[in-house]
C-alpha positions as CSV (number, residue, x, y, z in Angstrom):
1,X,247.7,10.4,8.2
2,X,247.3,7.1,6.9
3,X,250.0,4.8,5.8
4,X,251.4,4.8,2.4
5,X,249.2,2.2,1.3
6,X,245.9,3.9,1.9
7,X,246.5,7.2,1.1
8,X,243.4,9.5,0.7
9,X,243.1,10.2,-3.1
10,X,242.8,13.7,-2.0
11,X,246.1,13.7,-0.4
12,X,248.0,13.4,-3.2
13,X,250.6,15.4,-4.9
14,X,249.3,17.7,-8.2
15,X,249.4,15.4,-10.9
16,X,249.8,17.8,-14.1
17,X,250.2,22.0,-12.8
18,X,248.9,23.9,-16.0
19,X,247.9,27.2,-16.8
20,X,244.6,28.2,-17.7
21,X,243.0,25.6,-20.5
22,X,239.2,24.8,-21.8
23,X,237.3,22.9,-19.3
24,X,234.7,20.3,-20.2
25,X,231.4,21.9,-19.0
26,X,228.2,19.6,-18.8
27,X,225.1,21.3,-19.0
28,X,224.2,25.4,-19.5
29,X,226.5,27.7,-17.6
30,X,224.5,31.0,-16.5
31,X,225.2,33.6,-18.5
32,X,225.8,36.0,-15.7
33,X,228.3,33.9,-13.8
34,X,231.4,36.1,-15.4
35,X,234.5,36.0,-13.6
36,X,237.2,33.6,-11.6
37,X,237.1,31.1,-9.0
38,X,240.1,30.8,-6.7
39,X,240.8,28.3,-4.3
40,X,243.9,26.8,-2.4
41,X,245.0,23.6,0.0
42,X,248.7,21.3,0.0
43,X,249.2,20.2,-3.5
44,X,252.7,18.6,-3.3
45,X,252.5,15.7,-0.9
46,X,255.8,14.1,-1.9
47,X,259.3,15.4,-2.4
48,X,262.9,14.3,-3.1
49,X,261.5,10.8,-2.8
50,X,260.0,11.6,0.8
51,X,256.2,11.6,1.5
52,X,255.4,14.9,3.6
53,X,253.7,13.7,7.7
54,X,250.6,15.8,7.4
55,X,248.6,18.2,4.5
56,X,249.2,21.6,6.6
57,X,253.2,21.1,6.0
58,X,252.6,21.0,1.8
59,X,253.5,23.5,-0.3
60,X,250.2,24.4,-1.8
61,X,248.4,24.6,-4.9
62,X,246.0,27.3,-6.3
63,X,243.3,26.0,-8.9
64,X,241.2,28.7,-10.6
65,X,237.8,28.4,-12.9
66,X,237.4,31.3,-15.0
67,X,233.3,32.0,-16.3
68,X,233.0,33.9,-19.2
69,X,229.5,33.2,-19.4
70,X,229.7,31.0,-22.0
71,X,232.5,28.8,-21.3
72,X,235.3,28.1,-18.8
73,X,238.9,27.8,-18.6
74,X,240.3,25.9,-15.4
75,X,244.7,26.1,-14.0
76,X,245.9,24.5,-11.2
77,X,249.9,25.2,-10.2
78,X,252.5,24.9,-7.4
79,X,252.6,27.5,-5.3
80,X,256.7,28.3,-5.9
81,X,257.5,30.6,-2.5
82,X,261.3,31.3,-2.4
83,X,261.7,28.3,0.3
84,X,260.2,25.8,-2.5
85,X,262.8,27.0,-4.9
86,X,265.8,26.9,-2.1
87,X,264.8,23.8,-1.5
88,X,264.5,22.4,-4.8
89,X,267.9,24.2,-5.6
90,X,269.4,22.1,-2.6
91,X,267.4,18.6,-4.0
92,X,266.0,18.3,-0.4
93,X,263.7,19.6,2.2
94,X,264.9,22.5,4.6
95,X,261.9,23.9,6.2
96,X,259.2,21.2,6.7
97,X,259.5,18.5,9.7
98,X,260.6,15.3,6.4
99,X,263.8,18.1,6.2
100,X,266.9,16.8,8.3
101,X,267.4,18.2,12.0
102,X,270.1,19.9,11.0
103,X,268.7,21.6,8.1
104,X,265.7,22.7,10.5
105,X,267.9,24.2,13.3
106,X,269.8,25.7,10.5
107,X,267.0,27.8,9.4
108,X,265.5,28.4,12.3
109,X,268.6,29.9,13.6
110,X,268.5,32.1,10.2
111,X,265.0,33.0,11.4
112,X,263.4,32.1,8.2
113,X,260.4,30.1,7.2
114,X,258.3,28.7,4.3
115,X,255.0,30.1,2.9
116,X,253.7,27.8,1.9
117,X,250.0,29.5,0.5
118,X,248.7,26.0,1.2
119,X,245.5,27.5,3.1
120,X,243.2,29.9,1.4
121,X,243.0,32.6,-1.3
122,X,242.7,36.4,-0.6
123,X,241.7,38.8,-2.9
124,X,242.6,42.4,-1.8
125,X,242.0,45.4,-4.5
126,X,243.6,44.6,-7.4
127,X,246.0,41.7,-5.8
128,X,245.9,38.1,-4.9
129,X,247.2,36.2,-2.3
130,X,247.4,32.6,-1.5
131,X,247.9,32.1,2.6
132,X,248.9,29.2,5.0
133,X,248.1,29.4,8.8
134,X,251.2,31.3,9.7
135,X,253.3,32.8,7.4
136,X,253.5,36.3,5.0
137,X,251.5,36.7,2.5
138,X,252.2,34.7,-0.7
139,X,251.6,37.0,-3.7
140,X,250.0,35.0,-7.3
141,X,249.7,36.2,-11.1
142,X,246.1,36.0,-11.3
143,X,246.3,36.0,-14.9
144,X,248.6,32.9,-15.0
145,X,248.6,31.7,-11.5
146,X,252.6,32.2,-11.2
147,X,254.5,32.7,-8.0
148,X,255.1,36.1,-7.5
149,X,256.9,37.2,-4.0
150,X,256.1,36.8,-0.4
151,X,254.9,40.0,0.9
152,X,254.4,41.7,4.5
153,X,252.4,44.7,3.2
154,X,254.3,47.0,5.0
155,X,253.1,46.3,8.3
156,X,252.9,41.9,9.2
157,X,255.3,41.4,12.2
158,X,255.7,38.0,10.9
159,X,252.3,36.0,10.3
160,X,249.2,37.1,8.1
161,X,246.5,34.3,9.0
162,X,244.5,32.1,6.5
163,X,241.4,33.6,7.5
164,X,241.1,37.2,7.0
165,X,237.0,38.8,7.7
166,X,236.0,41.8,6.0
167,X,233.0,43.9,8.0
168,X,231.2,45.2,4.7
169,X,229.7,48.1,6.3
170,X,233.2,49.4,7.8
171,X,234.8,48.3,4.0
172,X,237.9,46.9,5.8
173,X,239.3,43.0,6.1
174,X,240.4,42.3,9.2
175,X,243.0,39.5,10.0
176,X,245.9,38.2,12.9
177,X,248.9,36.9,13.2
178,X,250.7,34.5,16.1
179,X,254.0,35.2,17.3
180,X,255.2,32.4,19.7
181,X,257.9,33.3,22.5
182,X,258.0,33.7,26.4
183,X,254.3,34.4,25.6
184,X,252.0,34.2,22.4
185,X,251.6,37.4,21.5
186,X,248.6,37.3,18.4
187,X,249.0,40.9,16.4
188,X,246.0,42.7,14.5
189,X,245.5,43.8,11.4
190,X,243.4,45.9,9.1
191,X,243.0,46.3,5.4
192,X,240.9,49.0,4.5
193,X,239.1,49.0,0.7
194,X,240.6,52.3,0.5
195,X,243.7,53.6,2.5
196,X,246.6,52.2,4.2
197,X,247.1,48.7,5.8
198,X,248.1,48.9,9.6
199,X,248.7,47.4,12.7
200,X,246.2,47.9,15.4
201,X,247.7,46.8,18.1
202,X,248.9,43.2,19.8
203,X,246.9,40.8,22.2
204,X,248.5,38.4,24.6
205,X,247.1,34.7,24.7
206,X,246.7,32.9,27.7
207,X,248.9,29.7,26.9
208,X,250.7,28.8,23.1
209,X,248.1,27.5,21.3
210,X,246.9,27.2,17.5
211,X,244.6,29.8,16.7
212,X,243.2,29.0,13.4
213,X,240.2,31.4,13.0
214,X,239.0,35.1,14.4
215,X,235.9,37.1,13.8
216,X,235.0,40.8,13.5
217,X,232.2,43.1,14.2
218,X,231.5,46.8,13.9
219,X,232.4,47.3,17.1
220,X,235.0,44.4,18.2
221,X,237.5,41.3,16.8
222,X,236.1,37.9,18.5
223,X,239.3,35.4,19.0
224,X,239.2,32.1,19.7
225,X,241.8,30.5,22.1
226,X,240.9,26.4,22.4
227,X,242.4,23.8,25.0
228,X,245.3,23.4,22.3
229,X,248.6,23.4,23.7
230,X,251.8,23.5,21.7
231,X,254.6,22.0,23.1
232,X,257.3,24.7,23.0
233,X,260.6,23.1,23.8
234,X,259.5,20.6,20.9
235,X,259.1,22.9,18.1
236,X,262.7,24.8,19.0
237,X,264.2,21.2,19.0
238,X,262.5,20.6,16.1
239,X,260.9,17.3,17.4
240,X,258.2,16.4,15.6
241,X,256.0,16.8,13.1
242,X,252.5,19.2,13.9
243,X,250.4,16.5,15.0
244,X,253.1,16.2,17.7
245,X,253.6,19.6,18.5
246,X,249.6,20.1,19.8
247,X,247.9,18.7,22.2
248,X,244.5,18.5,23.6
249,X,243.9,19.7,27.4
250,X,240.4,20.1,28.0
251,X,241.0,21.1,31.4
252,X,242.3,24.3,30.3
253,X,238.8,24.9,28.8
254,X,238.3,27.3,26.0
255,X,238.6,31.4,25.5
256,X,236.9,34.1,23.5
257,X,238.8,37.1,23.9
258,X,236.8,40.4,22.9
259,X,239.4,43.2,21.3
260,X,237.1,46.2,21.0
261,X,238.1,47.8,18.0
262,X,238.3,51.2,19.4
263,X,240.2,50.6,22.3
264,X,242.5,47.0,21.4
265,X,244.5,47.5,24.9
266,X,241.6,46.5,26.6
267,X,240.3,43.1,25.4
268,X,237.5,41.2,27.4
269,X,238.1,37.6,28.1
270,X,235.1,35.3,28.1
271,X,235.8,31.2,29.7
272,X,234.0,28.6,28.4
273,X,234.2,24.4,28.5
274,X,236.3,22.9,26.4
275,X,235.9,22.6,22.7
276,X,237.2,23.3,19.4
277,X,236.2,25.0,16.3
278,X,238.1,25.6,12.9
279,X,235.9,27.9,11.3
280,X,233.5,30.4,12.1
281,X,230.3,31.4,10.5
282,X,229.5,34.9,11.5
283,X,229.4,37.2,14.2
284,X,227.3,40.4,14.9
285,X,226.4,42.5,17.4
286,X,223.7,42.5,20.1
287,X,222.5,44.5,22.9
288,X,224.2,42.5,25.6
289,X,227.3,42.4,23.3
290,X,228.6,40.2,20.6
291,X,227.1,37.2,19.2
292,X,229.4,34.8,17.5
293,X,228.5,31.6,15.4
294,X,230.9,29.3,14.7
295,X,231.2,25.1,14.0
296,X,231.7,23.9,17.4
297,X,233.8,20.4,17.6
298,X,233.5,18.5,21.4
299,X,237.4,17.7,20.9
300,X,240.5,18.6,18.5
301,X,241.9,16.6,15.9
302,X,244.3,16.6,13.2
303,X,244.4,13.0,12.0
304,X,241.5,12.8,10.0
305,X,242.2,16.3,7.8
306,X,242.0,15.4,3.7
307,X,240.3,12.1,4.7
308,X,237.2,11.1,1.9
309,X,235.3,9.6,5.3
310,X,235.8,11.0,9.0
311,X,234.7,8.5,11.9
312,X,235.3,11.5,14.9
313,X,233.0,13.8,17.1
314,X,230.6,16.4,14.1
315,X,230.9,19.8,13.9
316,X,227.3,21.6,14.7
317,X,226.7,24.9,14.1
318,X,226.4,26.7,17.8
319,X,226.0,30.4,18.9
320,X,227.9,31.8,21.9
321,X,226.2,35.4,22.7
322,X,228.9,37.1,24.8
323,X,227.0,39.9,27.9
324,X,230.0,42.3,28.2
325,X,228.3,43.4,31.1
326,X,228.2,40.6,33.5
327,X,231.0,38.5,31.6
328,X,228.8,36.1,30.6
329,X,228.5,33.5,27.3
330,X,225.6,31.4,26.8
331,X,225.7,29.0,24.3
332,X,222.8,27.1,22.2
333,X,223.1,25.4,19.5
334,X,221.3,26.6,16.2
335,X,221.1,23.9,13.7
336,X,221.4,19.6,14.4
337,X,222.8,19.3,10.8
338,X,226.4,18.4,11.4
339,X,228.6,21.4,9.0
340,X,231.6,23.3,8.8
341,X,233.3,25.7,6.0
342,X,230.2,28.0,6.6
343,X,230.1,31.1,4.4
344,X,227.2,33.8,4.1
345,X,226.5,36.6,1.7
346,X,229.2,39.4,1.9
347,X,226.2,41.9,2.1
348,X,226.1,40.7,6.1
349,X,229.6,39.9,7.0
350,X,230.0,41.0,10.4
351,X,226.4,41.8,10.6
352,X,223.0,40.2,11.9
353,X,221.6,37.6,9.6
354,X,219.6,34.7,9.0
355,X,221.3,32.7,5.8
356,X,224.4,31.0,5.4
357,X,225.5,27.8,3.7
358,X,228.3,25.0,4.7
359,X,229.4,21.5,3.8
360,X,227.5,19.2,5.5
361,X,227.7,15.6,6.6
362,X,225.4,13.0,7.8
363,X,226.1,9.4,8.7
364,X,223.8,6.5,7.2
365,X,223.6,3.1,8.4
366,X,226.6,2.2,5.6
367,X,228.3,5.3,4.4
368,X,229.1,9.2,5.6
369,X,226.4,10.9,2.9
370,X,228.0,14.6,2.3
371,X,225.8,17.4,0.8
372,X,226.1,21.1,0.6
373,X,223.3,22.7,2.7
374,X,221.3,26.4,2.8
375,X,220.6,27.0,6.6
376,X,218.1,29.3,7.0
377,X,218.0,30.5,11.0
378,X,215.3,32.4,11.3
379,X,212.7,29.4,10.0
380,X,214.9,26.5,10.8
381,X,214.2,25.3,7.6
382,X,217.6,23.7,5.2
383,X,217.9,22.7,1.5
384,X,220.7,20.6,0.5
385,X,222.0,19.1,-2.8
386,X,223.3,16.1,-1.6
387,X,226.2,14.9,-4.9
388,X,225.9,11.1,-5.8
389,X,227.6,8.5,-3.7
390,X,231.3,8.5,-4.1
391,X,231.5,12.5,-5.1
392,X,232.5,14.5,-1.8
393,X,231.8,18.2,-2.0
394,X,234.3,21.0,-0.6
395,X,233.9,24.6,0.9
396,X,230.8,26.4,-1.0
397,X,231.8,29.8,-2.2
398,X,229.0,32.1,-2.6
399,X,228.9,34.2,-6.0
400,X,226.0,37.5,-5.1
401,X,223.1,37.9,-7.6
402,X,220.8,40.2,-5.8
403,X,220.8,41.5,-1.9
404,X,218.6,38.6,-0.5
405,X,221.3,36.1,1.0
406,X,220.0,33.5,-0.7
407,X,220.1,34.6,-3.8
408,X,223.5,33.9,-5.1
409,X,225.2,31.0,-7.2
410,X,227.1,28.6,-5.2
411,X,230.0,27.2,-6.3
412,X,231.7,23.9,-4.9
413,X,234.8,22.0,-6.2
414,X,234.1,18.4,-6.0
415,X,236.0,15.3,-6.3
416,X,234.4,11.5,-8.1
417,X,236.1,9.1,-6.9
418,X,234.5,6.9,-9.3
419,X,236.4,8.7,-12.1
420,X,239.5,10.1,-9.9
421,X,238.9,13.3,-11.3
422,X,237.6,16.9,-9.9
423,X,234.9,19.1,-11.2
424,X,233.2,22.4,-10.2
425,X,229.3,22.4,-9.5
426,X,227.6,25.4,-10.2
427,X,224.6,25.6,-8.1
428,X,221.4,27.9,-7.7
429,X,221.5,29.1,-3.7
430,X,217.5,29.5,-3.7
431,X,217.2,25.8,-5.1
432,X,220.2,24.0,-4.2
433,X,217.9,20.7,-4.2
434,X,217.6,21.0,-8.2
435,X,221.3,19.9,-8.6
436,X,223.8,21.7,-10.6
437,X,223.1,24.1,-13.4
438,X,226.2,23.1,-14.9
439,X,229.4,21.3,-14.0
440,X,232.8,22.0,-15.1
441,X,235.3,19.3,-15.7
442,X,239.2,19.3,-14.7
443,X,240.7,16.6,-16.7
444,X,242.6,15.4,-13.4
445,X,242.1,15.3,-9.7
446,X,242.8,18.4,-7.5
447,X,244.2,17.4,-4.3
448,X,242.0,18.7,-0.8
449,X,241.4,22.4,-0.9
450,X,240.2,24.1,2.1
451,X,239.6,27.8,1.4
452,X,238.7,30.0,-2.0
453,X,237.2,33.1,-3.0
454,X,235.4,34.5,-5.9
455,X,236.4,37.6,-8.1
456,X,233.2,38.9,-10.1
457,X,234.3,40.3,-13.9
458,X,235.2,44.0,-13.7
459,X,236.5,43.2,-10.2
460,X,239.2,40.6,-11.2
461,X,242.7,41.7,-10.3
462,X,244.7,42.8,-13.4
């Protein structure tokens, strides 16, 4: 991160927390977008007079947008897990790496932790859930955004990811969780619509690394195991803060291990060249086997995380199509539009198809240009809305209208710098090139967000 002095204005602490609160909205909301907007990143960057080393150790913030229809009502607030209140209780940090080293063997000895909720939102029956890359999962009062408590469902050994997939045709989320020891040991997870949340089973990784994103089938979870290694011996000490902890080792190249969902003690492992990815698009299956798209990154990086402008190596969207048969991967990429945070139509999660949209970036001759783009696969053809200079767009989350997966209204959170203030862009998937349909003002700026999720009305939690 950068130095006190030139702080992105996106990594900054949560200026006013509110409830929910009339929103300035310019132009003519649809009248059939009707329901909430949920999304979640770090939103306390500064404690106890101490400026936190990096966004993924902030407690987090979850802002909502609530469409009526007519109108909208907008909250941000502090996610308040019961390590934020010990620690404000004590008047100084205990978990993160700005806490003391005593304070941090102290509770590591204890065998406790902080959720944070810092990552993404997770909307589960009639519950929601903010979540942080490793952690339980951090229960919120839709209604009012309050803290409620950490939960383990009954079944989480320790961690519940920030990236849980839901295969809409089995109508179950999927999701892991890493356990570092002798050996990292990354547990399953799945969440049925209907029935009883349970542990499938437990994979070993080849080395410690971070594992920051999975995918799931019909047939199989994909994970994704880069040339990350965490420095054990570090993180008991509690040396360091997490950009110290991982490092890059491309010579250790990359794996996709293969958990076939009816038989998880027998995973395939796939090796590739080195590379990274944070997030992936979508997988499906084939007749060889699995074919997983994901935002492939030559190297890892932490640094430039929150950042308005990025000067390293562009995500592009690539395919890896995995022959179970002769243990094969081939990979191609599918689109030269450099993008990450790709989302698709719920009708096809975990399933073939040809539509999904991501935050995209290009680089001019003066200035990164950032735009949020409809990939269309099968044509190779793309629409983008590209926001004026100065505004930088975030995650799109898709809201359904019809079953074409196109045919939804995409909503972005954005940040103008020009006014230091954040706003909501409601946009028309099938002509994202028209510009917004409406936008909807927060009177402030929400710090970064990475992840959010939409509940339609009638599906809201109570």
């Amino acid at each position: 991160m950068r130095s006190a002095n030139a702080v992105s204005p996106l990594l900054r602490s949560l200026s006013r927390p509110h409830g929910f609160e009339p929103l300035r909205v310019e132009g003519r909301l649809p009248e059939s977008l009707r329901g909430t907007l949920f999304r979640a990143g770090p939103g306390l960057f500064e404690r106890f007079g101490t400026r936190i080393p990096h966004a993924f150790e902030a407690d987090g913030a979850v802002t909502a947008v609530r469409f009526d229809g007519r109108g909208a009502w907008g909250a941000s607030r502090i996610v308040e897990s019961a390590g934020y209140r010990e620690e404000e209780q004590a008047g100084r940090f205990l978990y993160t790496s700005a806490a003391s080293w005593f304070d941090r063997m102290r509770v590591t000895r204890r065998g406790l932790s902080k959720t944070t909720g810092n990552t993404s939102t997770f909307l589960w029956r009639d519950r929601l859930f903010a979540l942080m890359e490793s952690g339980l999962l951090q229960e919120m009062d839709p209604a009012t955004l309050e803290t409620l408590a950490a939960t383990d469902l009954g079944v989480v050994s320790s961690a519940f990811s920030a990236h849980p997939h839901r295969v809409a045709s089995l109508r179950t989320t999927f999701n892991f969780g890493v356990r570092y020891g002798q050996r990292m040991s990354i547990d399953v997870y799945a969440l049925p619509d209907d029935g009883v949340p349970s542990k499938l089973g437990t994979v070993e990784a080849p080395w410690h690394s971070m594992v920051h994103d999975f995918m799931a089938t019909e047939r199989h979870l994909i994970l994704f195991v880069g040339p990350v290694k965490l420095n054990l011996l570090r993180a008991m000490l509690g040396l360091g803060d997490v950009t110290q902890l991982f490092q890059w080792k491309p010579e250790l190249g990359a794996r996709l291990i293969v958990v076939p969902l009816d038989a998880i003690d027998s995973p395939r492992t796939f090796e590739l060249d080195p590379f990274w990815t944070w997030h992936f698009a979508n997988a499906f299956e084939d007749a060889e086997g699995p074919c997983v798209d994901l935002c492939r990154y030559p190297e890892f990086s932490l640094e430039e995380i929150g950042e308005l402008e990025s000067n390293g190596p562009l995500p592009l969207l690539t395919r890896v199509k995995l022959d179970l048969k002769s243990g094969k991967a081939h990979e191609a990429t599918l689109c030269d539009i450099p993008c990450d945070f790709p989302q698709v139509h719920p009708r096809v999660h975990g399933a073939r198809y040809g539509t999904l949209f991501a935050q995209t970036e290009r680089r001019g001759q003066d200035r990164v240009i950032p735009g949020v783009t409809r990939i269309d696969l099968e044509r190779g053809a793309s629409s983008e809305w590209t926001p004026p200079a100065g505004h930088l767009p975030s995650e799109p989350v898709l809201v359904p209208r019809g079953e074409a997966q196109d045919d939804a209204f995409v909503l972005d959170l954005v940040y103008d710098s020009t006014t230091d203030h954040s706003y909501v862009a409601v946009l028309d998937g099938q002509h994202l090139d028209g510009g917004p349909l409406a936008t909807v003002h927060f009177e402030q700026a929400i710090p970064v967000t990475f992840h959010g999720c939409f509940a339609a009305a009638g599906d809201e939690p109570a």
